[in-house]
PDB file of N, CA, C and O in Angstrom:
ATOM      1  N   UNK A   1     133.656  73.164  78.135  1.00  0.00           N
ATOM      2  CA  UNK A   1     134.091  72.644  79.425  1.00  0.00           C
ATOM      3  C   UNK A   1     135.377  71.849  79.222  1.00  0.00           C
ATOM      4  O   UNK A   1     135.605  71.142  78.241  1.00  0.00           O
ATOM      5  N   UNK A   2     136.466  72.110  80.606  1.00  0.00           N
ATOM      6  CA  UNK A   2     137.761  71.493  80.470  1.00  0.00           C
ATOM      7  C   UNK A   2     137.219  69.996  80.598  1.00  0.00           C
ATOM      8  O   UNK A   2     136.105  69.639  80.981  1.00  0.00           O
ATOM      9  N   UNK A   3     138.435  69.113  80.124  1.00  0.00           N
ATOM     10  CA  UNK A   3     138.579  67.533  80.406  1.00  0.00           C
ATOM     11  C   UNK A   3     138.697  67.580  82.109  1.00  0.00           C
ATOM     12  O   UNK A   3     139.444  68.303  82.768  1.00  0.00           O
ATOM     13  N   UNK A   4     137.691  66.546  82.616  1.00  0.00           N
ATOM     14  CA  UNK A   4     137.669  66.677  83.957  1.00  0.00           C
ATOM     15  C   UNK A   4     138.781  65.302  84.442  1.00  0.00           C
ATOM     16  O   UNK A   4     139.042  64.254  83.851  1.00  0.00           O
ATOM     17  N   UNK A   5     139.112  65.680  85.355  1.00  0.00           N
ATOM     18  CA  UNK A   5     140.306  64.271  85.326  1.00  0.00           C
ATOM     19  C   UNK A   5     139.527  63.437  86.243  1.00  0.00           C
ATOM     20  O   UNK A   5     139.044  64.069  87.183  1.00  0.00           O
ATOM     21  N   UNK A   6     139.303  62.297  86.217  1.00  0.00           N
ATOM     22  CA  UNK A   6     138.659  61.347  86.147  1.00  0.00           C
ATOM     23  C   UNK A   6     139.500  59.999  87.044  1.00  0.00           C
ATOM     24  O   UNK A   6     140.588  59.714  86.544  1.00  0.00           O
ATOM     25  N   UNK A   7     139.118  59.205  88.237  1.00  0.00           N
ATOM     26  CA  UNK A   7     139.720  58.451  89.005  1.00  0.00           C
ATOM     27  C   UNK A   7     139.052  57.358  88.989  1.00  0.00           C
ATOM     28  O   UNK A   7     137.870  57.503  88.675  1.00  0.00           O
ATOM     29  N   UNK A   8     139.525  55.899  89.308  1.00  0.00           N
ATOM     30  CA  UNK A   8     138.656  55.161  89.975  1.00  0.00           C
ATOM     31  C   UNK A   8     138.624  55.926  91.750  1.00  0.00           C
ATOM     32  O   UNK A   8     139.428  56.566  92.428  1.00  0.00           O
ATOM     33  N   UNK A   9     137.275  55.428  91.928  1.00  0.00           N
ATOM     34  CA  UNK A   9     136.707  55.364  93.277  1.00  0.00           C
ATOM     35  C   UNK A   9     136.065  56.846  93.117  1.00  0.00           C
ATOM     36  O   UNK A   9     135.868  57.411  94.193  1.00  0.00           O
ATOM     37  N   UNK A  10     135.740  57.502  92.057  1.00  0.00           N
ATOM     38  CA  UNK A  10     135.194  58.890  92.141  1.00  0.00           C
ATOM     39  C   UNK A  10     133.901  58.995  91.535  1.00  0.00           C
ATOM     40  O   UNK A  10     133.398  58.144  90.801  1.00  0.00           O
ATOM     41  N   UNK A  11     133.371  60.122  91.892  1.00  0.00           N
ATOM     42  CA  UNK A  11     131.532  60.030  91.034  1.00  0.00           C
ATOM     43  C   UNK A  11     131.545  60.890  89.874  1.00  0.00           C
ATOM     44  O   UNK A  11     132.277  61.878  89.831  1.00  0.00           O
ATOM     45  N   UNK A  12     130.770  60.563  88.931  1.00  0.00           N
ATOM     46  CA  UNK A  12     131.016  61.664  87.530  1.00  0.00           C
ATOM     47  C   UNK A  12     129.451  61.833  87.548  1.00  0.00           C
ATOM     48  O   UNK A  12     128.632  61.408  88.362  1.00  0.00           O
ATOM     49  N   UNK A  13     129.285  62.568  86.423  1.00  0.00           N
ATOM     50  CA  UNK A  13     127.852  62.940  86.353  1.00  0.00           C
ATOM     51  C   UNK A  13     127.408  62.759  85.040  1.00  0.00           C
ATOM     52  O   UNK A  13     128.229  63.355  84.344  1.00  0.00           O
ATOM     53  N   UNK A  14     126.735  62.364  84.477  1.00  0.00           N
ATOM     54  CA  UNK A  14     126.156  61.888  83.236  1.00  0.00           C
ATOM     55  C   UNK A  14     125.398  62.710  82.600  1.00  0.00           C
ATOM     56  O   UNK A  14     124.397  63.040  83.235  1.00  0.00           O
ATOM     57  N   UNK A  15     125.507  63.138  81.624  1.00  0.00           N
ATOM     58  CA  UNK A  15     124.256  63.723  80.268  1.00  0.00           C
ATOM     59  C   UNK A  15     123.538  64.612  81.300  1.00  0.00           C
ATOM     60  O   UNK A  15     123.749  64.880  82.483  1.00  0.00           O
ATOM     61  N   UNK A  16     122.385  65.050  80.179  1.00  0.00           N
ATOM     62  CA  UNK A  16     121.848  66.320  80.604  1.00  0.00           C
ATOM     63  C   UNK A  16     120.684  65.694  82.423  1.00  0.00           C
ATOM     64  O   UNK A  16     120.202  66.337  83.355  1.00  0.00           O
ATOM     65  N   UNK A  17     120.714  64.308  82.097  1.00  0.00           N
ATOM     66  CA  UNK A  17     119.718  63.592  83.524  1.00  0.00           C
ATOM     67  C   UNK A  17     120.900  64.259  84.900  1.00  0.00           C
ATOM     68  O   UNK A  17     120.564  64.311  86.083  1.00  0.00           O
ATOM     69  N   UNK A  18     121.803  64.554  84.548  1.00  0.00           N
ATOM     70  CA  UNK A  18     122.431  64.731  86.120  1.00  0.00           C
ATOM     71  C   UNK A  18     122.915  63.551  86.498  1.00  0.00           C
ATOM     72  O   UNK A  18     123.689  63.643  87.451  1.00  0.00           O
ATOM     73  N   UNK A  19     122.733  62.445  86.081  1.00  0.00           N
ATOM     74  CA  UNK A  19     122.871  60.834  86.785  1.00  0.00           C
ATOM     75  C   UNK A  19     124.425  60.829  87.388  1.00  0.00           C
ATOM     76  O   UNK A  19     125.397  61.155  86.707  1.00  0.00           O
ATOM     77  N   UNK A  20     124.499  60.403  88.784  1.00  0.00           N
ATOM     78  CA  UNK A  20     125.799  60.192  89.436  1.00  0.00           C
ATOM     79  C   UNK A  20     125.935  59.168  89.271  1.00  0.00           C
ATOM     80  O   UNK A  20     125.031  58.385  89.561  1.00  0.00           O
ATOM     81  N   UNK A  21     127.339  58.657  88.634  1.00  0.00           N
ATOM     82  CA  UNK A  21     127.930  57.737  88.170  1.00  0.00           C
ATOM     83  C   UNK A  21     129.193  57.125  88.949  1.00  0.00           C
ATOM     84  O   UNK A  21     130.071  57.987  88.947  1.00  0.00           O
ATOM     85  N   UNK A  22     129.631  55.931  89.633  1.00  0.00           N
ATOM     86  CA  UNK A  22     130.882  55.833  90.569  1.00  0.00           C
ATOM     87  C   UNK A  22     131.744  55.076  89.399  1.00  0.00           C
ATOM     88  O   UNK A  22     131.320  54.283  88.558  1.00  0.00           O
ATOM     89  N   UNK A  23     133.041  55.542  89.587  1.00  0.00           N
ATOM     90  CA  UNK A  23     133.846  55.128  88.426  1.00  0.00           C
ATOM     91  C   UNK A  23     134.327  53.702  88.854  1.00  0.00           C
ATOM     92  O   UNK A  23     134.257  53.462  90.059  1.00  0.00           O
ATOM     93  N   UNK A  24     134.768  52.805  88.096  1.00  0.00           N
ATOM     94  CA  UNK A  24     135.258  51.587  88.360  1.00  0.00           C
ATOM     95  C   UNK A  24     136.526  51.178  87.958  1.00  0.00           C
ATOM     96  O   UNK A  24     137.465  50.704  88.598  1.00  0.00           O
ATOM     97  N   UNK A  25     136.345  51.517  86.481  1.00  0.00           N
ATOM     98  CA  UNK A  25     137.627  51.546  85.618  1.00  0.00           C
ATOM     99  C   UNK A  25     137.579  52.570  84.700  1.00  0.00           C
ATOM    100  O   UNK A  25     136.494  52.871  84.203  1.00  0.00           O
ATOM    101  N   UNK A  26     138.916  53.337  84.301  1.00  0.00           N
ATOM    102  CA  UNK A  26     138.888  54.274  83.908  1.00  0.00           C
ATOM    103  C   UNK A  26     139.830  53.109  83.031  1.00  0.00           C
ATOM    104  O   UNK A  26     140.770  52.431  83.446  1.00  0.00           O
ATOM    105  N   UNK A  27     139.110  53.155  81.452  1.00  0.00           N
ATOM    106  CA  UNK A  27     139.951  52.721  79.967  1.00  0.00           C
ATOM    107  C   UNK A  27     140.884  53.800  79.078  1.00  0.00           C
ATOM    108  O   UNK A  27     141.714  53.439  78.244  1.00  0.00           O
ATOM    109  N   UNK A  28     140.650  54.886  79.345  1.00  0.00           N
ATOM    110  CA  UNK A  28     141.242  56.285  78.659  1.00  0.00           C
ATOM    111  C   UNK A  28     140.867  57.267  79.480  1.00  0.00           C
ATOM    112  O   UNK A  28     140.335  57.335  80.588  1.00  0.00           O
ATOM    113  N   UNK A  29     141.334  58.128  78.551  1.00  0.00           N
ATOM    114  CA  UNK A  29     141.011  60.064  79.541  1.00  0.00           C
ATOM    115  C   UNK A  29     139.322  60.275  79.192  1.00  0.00           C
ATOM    116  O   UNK A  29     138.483  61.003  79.723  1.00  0.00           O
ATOM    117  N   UNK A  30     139.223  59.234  77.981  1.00  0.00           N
ATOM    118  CA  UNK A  30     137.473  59.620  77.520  1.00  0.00           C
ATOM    119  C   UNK A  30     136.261  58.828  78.064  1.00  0.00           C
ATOM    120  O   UNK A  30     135.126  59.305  78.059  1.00  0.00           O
ATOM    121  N   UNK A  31     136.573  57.526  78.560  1.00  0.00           N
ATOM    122  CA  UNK A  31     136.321  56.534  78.707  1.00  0.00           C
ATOM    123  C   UNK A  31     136.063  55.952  79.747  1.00  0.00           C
ATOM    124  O   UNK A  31     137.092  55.487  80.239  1.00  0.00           O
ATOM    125  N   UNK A  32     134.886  55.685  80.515  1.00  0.00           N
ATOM    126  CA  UNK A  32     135.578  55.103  82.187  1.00  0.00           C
ATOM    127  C   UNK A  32     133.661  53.641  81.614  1.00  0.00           C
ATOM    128  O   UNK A  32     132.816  53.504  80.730  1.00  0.00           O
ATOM    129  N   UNK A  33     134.130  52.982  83.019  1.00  0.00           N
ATOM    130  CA  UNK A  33     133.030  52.330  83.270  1.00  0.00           C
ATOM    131  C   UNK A  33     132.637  52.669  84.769  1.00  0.00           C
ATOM    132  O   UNK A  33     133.505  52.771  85.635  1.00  0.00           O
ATOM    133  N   UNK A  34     131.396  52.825  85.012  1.00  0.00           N
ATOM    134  CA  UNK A  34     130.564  53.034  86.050  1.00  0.00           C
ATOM    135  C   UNK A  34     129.545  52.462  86.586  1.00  0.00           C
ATOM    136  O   UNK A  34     128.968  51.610  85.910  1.00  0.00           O
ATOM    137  N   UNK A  35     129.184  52.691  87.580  1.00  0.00           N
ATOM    138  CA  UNK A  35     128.055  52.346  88.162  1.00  0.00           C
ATOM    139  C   UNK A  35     126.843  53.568  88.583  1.00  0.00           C
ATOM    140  O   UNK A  35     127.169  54.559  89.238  1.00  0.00           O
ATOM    141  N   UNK A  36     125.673  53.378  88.192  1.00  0.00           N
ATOM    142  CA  UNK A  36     124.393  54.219  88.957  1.00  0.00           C
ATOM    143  C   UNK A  36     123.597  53.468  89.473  1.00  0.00           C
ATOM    144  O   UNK A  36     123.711  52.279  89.770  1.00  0.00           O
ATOM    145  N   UNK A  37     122.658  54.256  89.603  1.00  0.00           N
ATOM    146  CA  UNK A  37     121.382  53.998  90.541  1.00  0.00           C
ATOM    147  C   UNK A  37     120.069  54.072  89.166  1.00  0.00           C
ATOM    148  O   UNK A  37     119.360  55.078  89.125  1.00  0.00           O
ATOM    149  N   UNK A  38     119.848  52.869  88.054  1.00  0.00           N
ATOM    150  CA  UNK A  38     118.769  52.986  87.295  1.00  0.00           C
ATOM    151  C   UNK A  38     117.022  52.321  87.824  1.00  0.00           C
ATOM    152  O   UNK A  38     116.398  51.361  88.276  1.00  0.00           O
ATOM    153  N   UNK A  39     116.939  53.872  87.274  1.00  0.00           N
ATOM    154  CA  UNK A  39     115.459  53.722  87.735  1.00  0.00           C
ATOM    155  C   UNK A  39     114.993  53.753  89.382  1.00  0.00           C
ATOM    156  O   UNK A  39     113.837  53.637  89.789  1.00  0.00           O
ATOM    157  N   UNK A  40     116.098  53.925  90.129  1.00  0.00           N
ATOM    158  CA  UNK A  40     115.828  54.241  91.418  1.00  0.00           C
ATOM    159  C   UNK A  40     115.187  52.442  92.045  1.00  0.00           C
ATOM    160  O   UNK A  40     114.345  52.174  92.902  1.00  0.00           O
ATOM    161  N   UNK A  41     116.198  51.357  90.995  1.00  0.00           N
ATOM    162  CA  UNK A  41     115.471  49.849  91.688  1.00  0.00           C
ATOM    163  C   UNK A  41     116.434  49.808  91.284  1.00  0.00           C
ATOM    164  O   UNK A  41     116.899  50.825  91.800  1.00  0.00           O
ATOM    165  N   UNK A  42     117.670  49.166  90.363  1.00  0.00           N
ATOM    166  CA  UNK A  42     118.810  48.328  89.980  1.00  0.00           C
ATOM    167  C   UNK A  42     119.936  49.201  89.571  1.00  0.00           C
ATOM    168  O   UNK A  42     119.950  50.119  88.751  1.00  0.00           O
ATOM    169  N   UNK A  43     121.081  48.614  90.480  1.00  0.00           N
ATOM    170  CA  UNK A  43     122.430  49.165  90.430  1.00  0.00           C
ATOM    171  C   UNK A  43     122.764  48.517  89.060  1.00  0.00           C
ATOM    172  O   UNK A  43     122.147  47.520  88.685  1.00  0.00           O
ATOM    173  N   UNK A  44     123.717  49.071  88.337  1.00  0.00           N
ATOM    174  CA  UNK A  44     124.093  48.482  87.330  1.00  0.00           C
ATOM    175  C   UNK A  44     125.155  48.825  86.729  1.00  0.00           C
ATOM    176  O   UNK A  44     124.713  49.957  86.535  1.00  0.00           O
ATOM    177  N   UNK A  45     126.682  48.889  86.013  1.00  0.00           N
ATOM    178  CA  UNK A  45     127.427  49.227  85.626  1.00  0.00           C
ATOM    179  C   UNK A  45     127.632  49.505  84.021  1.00  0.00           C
ATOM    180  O   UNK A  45     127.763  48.389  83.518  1.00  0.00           O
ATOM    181  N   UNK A  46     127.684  50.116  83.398  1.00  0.00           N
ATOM    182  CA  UNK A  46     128.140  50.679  81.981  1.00  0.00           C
ATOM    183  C   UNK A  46     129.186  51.651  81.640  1.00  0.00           C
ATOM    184  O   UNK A  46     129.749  52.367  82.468  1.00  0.00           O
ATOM    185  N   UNK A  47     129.477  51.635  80.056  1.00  0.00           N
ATOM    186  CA  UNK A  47     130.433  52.460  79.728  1.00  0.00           C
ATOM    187  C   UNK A  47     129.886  53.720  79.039  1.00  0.00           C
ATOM    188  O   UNK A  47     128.896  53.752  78.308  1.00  0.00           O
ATOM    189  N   UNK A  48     130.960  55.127  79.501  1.00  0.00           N
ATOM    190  CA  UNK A  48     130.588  56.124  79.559  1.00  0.00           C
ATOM    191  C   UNK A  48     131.672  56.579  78.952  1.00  0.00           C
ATOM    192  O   UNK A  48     132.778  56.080  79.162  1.00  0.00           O
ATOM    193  N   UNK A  49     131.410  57.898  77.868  1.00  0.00           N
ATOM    194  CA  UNK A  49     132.604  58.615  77.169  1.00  0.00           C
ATOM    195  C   UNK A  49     132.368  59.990  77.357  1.00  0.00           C
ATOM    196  O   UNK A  49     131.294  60.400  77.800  1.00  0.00           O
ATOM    197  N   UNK A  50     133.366  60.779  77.028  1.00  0.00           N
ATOM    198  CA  UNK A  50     133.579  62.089  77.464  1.00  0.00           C
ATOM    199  C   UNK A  50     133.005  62.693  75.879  1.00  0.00           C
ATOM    200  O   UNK A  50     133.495  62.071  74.937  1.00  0.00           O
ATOM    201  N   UNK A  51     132.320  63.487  75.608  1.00  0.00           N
ATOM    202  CA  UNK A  51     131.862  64.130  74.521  1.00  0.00           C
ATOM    203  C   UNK A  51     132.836  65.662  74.292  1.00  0.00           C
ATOM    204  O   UNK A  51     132.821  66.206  73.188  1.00  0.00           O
ATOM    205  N   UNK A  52     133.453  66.108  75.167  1.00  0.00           N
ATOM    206  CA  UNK A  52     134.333  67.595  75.201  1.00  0.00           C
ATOM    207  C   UNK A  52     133.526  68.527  75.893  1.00  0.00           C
ATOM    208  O   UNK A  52     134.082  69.543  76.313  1.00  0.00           O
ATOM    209  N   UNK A  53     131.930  68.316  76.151  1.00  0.00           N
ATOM    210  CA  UNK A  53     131.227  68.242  77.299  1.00  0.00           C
ATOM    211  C   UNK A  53     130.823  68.009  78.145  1.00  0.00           C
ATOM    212  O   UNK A  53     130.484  69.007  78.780  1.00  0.00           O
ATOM    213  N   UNK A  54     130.594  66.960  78.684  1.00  0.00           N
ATOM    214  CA  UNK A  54     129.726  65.978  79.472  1.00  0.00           C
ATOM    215  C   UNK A  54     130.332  64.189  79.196  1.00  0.00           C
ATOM    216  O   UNK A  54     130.987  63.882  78.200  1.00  0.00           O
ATOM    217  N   UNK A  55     130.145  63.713  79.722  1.00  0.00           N
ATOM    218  CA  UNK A  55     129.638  62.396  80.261  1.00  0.00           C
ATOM    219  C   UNK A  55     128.352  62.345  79.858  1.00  0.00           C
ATOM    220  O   UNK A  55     127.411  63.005  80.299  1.00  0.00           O
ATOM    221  N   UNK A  56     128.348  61.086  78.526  1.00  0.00           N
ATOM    222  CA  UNK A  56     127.070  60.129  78.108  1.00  0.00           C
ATOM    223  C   UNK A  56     127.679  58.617  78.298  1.00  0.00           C
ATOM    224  O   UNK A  56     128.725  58.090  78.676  1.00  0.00           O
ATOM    225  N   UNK A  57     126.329  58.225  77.785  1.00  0.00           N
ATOM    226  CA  UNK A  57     126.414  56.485  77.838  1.00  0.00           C
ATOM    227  C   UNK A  57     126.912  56.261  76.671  1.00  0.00           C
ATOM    228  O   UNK A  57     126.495  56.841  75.668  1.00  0.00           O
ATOM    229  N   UNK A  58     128.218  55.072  76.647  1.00  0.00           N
ATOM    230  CA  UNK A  58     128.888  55.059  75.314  1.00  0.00           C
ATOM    231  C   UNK A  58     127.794  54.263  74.424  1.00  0.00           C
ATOM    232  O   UNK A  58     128.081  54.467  73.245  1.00  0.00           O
ATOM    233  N   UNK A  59     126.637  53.425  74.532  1.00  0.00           N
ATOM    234  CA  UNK A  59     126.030  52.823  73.604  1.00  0.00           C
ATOM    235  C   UNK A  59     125.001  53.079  73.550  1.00  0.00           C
ATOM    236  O   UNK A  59     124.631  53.361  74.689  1.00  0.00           O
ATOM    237  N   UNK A  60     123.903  53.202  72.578  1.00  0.00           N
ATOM    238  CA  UNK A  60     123.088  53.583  72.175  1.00  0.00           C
ATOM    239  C   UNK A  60     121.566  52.351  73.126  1.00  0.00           C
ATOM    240  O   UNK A  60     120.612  52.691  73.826  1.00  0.00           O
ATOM    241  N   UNK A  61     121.918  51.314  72.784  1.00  0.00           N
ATOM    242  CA  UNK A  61     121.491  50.139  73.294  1.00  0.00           C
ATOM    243  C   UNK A  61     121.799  50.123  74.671  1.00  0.00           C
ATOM    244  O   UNK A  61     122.506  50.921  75.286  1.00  0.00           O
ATOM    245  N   UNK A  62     121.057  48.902  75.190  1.00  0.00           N
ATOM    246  CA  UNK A  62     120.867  48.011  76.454  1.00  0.00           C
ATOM    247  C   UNK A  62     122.764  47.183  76.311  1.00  0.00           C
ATOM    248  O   UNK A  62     123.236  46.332  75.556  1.00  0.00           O
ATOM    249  N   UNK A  63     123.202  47.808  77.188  1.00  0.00           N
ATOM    250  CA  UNK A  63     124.561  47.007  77.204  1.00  0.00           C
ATOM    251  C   UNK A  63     125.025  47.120  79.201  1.00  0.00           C
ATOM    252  O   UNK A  63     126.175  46.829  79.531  1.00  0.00           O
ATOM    253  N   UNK A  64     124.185  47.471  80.080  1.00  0.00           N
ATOM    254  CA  UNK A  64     124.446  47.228  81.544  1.00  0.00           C
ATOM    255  C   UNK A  64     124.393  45.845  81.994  1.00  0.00           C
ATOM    256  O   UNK A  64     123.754  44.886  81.561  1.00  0.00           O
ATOM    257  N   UNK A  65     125.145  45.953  82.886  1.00  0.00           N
ATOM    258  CA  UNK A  65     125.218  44.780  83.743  1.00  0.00           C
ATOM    259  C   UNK A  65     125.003  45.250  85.447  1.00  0.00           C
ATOM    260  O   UNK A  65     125.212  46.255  86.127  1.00  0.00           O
ATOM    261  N   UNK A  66     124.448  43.844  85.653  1.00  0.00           N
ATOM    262  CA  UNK A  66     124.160  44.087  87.043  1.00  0.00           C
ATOM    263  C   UNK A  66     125.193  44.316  88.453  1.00  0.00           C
ATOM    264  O   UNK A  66     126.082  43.476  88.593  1.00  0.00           O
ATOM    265  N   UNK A  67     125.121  45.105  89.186  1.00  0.00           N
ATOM    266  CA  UNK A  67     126.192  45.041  90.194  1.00  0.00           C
ATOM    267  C   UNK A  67     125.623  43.806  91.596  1.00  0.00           C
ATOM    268  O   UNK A  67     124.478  43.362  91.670  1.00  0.00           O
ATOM    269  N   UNK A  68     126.445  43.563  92.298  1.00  0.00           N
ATOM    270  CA  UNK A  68     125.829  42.609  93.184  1.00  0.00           C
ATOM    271  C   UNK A  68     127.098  42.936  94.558  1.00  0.00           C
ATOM    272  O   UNK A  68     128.304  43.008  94.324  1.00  0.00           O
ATOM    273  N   UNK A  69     126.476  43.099  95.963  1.00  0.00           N
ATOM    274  CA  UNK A  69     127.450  43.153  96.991  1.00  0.00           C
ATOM    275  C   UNK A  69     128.094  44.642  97.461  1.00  0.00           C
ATOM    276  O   UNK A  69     127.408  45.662  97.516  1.00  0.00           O
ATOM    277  N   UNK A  70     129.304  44.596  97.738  1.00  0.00           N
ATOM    278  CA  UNK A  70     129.575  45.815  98.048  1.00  0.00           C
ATOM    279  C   UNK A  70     129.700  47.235  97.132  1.00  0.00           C
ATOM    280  O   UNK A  70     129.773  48.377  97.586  1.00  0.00           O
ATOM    281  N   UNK A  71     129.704  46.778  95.534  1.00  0.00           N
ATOM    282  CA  UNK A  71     129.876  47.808  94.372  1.00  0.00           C
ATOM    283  C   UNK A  71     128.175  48.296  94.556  1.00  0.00           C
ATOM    284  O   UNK A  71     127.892  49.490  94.660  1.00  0.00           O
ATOM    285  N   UNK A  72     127.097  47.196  94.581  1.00  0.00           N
ATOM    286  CA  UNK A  72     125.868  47.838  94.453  1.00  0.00           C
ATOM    287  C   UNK A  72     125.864  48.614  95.890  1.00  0.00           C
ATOM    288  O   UNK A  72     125.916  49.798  95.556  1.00  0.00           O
ATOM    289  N   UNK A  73     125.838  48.572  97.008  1.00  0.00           N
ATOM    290  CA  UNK A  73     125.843  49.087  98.028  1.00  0.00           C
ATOM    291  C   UNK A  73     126.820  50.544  97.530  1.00  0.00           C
ATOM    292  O   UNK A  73     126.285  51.650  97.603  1.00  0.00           O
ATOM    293  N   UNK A  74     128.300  50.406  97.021  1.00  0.00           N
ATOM    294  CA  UNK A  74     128.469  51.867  96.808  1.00  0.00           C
ATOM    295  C   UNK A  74     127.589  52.933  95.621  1.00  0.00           C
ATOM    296  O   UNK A  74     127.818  54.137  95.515  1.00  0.00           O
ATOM    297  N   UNK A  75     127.019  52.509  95.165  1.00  0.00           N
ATOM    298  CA  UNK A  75     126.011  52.806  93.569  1.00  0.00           C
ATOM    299  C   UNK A  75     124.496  53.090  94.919  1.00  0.00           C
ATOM    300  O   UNK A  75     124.409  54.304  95.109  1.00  0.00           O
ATOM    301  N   UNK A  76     124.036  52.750  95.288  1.00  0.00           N
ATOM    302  CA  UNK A  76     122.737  52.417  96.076  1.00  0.00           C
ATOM    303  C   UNK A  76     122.722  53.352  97.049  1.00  0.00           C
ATOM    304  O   UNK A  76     121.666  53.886  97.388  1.00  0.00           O
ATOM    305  N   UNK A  77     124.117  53.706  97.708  1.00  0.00           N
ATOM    306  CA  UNK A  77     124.091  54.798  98.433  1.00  0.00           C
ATOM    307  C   UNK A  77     124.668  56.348  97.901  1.00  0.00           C
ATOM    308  O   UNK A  77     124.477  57.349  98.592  1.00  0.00           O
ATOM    309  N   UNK A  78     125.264  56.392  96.824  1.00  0.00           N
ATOM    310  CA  UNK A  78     125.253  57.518  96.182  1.00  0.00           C
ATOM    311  C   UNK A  78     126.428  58.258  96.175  1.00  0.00           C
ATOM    312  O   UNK A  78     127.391  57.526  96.404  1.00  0.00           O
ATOM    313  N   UNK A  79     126.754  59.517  95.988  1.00  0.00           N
ATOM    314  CA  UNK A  79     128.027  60.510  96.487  1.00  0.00           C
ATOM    315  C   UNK A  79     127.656  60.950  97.521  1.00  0.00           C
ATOM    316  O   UNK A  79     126.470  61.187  97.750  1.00  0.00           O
ATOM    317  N   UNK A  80     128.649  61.153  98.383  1.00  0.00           N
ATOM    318  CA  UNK A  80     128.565  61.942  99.480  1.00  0.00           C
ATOM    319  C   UNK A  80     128.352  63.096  99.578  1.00  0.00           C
ATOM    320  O   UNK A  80     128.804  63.744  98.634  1.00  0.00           O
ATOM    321  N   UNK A  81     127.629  63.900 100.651  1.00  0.00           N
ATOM    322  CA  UNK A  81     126.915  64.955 100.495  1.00  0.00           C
ATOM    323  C   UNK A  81     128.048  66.093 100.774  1.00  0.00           C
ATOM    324  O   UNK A  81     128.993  66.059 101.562  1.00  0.00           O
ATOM    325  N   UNK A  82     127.606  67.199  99.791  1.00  0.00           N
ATOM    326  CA  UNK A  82     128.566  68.276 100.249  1.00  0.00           C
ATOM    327  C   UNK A  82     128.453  69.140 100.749  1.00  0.00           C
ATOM    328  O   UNK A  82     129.432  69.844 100.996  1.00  0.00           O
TER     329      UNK A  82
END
């Protein structure tokens, strides 16, 4: 799979879960930080790298943080339907 080009304010999709991810900051072409919907209870933001496949979670570990306000509200309500 090509390098997908990658924005803030856009949704990516994560690992083999499918997880929709809203971008926040994009650090490189490999690299962004995001927000999902974990566990279907807490918005939360982490960093995500490009494998030359897919979108995973860059750390192995517990490294999210919580979103709070209008970022959890965009994470909480999802991508728009197509």
């Amino acid at each position: 799979m090509s390098m997908p080009d990658v924005k803030v304010n856009t949704w990516i999709t994560v690992g083999e879960s499918n997880i929709h991810a809203y971008v926040f900051t994009v650090r490189s072409e490999t690299e962004v930080s995001a927000g999902y919907y974990q566990n279907k209870a807490k918005e939360v933001k982490e960093d995500f790298v490009w494998d030359g496949a897919c979108w995973n979670f860059k750390g192995s570990g517990v490294s999210a943080s919580y979103l709070r306000g209008h970022d959890a509200a965009i994470v909480r309500n999802g991508p728009p339907m197509r």
